[in-house]
N, CA, C and O of each residue as an XYZ file, in Angstrom:
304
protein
N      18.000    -47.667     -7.001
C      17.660    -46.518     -6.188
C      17.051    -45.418     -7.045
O      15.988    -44.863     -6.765
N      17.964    -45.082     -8.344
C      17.222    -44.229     -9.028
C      15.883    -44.555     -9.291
O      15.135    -43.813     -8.654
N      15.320    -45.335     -9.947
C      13.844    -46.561    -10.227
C      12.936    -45.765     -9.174
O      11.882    -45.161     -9.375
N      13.707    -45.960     -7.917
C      12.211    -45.889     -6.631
C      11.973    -44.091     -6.662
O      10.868    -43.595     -6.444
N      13.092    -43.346     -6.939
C      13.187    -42.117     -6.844
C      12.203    -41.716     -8.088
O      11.081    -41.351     -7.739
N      12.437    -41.732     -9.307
C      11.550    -42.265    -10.323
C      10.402    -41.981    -10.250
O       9.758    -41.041    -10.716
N      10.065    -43.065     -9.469
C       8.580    -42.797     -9.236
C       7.196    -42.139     -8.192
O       5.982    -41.959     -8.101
N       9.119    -41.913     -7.279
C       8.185    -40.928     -6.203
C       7.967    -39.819     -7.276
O       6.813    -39.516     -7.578
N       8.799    -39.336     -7.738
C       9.061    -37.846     -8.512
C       7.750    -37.727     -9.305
O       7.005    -36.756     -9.172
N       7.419    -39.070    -10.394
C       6.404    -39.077    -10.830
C       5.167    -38.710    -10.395
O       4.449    -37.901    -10.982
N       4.813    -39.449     -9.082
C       3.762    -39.725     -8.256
C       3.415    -38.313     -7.087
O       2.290    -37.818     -7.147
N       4.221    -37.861     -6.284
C       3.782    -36.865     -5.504
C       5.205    -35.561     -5.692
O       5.157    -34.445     -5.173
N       6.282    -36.040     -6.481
C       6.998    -34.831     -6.643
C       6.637    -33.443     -7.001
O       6.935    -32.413     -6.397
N       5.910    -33.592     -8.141
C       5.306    -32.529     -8.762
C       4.119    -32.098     -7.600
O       3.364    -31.250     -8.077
N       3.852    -32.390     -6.513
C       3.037    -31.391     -5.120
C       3.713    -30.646     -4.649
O       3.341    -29.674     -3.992
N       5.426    -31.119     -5.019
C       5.840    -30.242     -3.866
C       6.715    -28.790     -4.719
O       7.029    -27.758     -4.125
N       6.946    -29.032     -6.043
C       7.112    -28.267     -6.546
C       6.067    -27.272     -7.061
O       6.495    -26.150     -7.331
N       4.744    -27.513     -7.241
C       3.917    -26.526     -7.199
C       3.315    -25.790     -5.849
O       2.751    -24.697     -5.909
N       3.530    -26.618     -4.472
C       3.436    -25.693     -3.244
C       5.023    -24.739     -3.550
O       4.821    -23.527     -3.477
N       5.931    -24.974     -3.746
C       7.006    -24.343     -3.699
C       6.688    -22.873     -4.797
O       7.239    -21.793     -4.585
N       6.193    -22.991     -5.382
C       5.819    -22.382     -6.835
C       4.690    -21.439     -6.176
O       4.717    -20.209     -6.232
N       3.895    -22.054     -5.672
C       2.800    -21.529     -4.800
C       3.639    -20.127     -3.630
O       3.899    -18.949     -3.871
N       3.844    -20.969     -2.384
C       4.448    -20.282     -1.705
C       5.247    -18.752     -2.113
O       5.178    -17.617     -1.642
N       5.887    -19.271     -3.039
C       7.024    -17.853     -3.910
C       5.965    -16.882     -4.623
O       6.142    -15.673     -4.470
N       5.143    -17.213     -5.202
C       3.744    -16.699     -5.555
C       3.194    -15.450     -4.293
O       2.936    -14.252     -4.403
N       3.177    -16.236     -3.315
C       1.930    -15.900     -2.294
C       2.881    -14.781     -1.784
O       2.697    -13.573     -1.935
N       4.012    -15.426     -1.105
C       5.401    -14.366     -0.531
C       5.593    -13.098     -1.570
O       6.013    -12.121     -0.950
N       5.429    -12.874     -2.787
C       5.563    -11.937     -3.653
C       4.381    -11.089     -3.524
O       4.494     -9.878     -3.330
N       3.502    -11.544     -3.603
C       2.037    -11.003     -3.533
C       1.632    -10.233     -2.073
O       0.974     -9.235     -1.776
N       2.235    -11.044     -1.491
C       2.364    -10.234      0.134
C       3.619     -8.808      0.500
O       3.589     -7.881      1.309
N       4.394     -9.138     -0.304
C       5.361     -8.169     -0.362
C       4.737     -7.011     -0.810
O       4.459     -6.070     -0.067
N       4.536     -7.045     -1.851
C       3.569     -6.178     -2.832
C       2.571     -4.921     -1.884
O       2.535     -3.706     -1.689
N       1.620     -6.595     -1.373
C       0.511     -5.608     -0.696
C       0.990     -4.828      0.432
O       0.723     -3.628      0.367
N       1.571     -5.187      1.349
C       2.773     -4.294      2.199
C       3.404     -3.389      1.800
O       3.129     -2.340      2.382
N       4.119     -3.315      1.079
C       4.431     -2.492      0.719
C       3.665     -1.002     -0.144
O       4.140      0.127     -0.271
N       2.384     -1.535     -0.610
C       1.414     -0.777     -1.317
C       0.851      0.201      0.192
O       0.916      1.418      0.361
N       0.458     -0.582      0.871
C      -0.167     -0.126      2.165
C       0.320      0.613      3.139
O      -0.385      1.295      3.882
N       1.920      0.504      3.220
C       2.767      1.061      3.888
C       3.111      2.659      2.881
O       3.551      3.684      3.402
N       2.772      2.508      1.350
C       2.867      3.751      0.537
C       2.113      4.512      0.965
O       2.664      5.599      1.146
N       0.302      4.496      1.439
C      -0.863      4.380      1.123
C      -0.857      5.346      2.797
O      -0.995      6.558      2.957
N      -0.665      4.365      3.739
C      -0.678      4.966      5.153
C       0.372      5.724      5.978
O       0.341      6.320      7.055
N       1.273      5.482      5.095
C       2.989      5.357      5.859
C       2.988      7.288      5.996
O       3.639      7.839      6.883
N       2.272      7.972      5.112
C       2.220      9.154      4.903
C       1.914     10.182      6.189
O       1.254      9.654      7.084
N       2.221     11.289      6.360
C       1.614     12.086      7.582
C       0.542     12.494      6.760
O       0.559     12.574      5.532
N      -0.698     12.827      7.776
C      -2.062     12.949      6.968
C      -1.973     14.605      7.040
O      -1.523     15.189      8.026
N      -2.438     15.239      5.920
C      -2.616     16.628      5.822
C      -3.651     16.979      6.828
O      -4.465     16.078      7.031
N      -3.857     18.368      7.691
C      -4.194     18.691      8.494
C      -4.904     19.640      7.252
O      -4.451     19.965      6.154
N      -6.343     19.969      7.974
C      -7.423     21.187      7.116
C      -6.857     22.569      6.955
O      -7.188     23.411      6.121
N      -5.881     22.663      7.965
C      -5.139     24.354      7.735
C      -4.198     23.898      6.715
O      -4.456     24.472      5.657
N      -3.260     23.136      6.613
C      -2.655     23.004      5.673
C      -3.073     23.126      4.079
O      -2.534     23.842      3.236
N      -4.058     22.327      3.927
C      -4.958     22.169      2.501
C      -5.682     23.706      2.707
O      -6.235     24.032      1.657
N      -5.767     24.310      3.336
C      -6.403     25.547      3.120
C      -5.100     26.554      2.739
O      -5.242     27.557      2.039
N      -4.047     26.205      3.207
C      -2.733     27.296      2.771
C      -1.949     26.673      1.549
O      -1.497     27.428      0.688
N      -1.851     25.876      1.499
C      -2.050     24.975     -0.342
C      -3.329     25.595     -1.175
O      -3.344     25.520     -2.403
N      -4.239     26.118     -0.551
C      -5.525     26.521     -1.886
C      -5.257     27.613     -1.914
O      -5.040     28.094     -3.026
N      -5.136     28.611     -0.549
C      -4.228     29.819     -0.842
C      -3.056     30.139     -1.757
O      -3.109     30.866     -2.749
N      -2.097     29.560     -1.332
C      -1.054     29.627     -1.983
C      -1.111     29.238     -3.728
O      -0.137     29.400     -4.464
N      -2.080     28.850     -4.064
C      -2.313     28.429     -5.144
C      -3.243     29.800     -6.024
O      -3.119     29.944     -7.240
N      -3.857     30.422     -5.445
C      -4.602     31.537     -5.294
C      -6.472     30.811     -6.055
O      -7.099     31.418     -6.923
N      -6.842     29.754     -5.549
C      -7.900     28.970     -5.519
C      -9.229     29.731     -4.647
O     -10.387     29.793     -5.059
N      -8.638     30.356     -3.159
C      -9.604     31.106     -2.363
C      -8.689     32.553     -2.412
O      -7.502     32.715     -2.695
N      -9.797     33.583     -1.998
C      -9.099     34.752     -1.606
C      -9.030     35.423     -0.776
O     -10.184     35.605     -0.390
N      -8.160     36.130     -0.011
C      -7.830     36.475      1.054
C      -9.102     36.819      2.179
O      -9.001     36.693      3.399
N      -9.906     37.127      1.682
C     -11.330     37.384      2.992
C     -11.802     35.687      3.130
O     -11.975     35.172      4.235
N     -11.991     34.849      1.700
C     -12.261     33.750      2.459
C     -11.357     32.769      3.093
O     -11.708     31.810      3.780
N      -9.838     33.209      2.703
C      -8.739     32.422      3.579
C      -9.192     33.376      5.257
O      -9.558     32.602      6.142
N      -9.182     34.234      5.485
C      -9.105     34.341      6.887
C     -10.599     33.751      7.270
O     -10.600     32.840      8.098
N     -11.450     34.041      6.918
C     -12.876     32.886      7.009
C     -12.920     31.962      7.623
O     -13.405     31.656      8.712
N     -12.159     31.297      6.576
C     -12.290     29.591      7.124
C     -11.019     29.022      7.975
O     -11.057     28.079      8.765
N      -9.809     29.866      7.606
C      -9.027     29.911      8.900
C      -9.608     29.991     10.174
O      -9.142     28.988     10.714
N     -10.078     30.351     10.715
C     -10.960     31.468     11.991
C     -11.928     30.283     12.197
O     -12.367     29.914     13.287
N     -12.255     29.619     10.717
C     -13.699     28.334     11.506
C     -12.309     27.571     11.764
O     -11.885     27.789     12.899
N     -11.499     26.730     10.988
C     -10.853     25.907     11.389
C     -10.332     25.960     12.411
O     -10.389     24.843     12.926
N      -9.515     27.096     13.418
C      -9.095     27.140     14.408
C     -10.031     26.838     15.669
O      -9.796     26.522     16.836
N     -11.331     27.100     14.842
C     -12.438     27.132     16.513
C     -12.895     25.795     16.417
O     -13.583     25.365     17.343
N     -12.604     25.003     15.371
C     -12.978     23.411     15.593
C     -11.863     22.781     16.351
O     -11.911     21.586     16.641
């Protein structure tokens, strides 16, 4: 019995241990990208008033052009 086992192992064993090898591969790689994508989108997207009171607050624009472009952003 061992003999016939033998030579399956020889003959097509090693397919099924490299799909197995494969598979664990592919399943990792998919985890990965999911999870990358879910980092990537999973986020609430900043709104233009926001990034404008972040450049404020940073003191990047100044107060005549924060109310400026406040005033456009609200009328879009």
């Amino acid at each position: 019995m061992s003999h016939n086992f033998a030579n399956w192992y020889l003959g097509w064993g090693w397919f099924i241990w490299l799909g197995f090898i494969f598979l664990m591969f592919s399943s990792v790689g998919n985890w990965g990208y999911t999870y990358r994508a879910h980092q990537k989108y999973g986020q609430p997207r900043k709104e233009a008033i926001d990034i404008l009171n972040e450049r404020y607050a940073r003191g990047e624009v100044t107060r005549d052009q924060y109310t400026l472009l406040k005033s456009d952003i609200l009328k879009a």
